[in-house]
C-alpha positions as CSV (number, residue, x, y, z in Angstrom):
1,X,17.1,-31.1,1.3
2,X,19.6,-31.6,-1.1
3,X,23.7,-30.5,0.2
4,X,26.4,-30.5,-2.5
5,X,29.7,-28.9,-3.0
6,X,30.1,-26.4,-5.5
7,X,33.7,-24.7,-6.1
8,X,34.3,-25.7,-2.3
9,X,31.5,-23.8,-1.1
10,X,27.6,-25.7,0.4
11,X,24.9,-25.8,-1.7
12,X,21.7,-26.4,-0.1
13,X,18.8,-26.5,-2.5
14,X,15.0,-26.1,-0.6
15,X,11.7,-25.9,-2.4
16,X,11.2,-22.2,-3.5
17,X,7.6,-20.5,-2.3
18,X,7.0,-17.6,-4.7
19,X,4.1,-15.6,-3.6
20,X,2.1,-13.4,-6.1
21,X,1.0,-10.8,-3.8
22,X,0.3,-8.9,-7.3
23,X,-2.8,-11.8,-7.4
24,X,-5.4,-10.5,-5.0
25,X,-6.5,-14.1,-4.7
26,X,-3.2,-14.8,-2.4
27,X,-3.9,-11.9,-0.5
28,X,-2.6,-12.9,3.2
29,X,-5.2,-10.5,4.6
30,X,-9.0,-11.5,3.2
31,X,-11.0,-9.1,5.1
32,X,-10.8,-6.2,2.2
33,X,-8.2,-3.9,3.7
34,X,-4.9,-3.4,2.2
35,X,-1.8,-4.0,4.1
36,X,-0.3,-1.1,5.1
37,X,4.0,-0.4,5.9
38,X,3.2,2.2,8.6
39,X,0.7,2.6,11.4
40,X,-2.1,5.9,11.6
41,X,-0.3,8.9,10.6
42,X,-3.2,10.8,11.3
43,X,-3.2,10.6,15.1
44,X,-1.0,13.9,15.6
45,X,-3.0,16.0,12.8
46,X,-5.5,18.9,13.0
47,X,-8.9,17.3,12.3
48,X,-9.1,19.0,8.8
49,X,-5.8,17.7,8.0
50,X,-7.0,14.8,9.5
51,X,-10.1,14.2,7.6
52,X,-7.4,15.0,3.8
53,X,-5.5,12.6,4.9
54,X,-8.4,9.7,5.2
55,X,-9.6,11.3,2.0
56,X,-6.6,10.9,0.5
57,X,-5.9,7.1,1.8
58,X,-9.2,5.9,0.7
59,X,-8.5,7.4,-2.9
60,X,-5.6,4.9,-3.3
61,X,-6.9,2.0,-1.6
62,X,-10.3,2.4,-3.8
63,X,-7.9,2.9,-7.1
64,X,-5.5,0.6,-6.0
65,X,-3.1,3.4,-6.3
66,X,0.4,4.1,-3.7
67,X,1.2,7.2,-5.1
68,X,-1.4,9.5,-7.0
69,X,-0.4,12.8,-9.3
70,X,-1.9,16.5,-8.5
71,X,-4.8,15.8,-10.4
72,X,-6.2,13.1,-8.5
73,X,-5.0,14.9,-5.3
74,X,-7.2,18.0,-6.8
75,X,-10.1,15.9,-7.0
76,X,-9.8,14.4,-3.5
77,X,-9.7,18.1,-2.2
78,X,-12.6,19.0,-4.3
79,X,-14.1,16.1,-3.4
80,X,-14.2,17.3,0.4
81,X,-15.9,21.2,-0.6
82,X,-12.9,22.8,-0.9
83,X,-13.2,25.6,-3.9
84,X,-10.7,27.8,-5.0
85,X,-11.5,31.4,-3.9
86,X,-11.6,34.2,-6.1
């Protein structure tokens, strides 16, 4: 470690890590599951719900997608049975 003095204030220079999380090679987690901010939000739903919710979660972890439009959200729910009624 390297400690200098610039314009009276320390300057400690370390070797910089930068991890490409975007390379799925450097994944810290190898066993196929993406990491995730928040623990099961699912506990506390209706088993329906429940079940749209998985639905909806596996959708963006197989498209490798956080947020997904009303289109793909359509498809999901379709995907599950659900038809429009007439």
């Amino acid at each position: 470690m390297k400690t200098g003095k610039e314009n009276g204030a320390a300057v400690h220079s370390r070797p910089t890590v930068f991890v490409d999380r975007r390379n799925l090679s450097n994944l810290a987690n190898q066993n196929g599951r993406e990491r995730r901010q928040f623990s099961d939000s699912h506990s506390e739903l209706t088993d329906d719900a429940a079940e749209l919710g998985h639905a909806m979660d596996s959708y963006k972890v197989t498209h490798r997608r956080r947020y997904i439009n009303y289109e793909e959200m359509l498809e999901v729910i379709r995907s599950l049975g659900y038809r429009k009624a007439m």
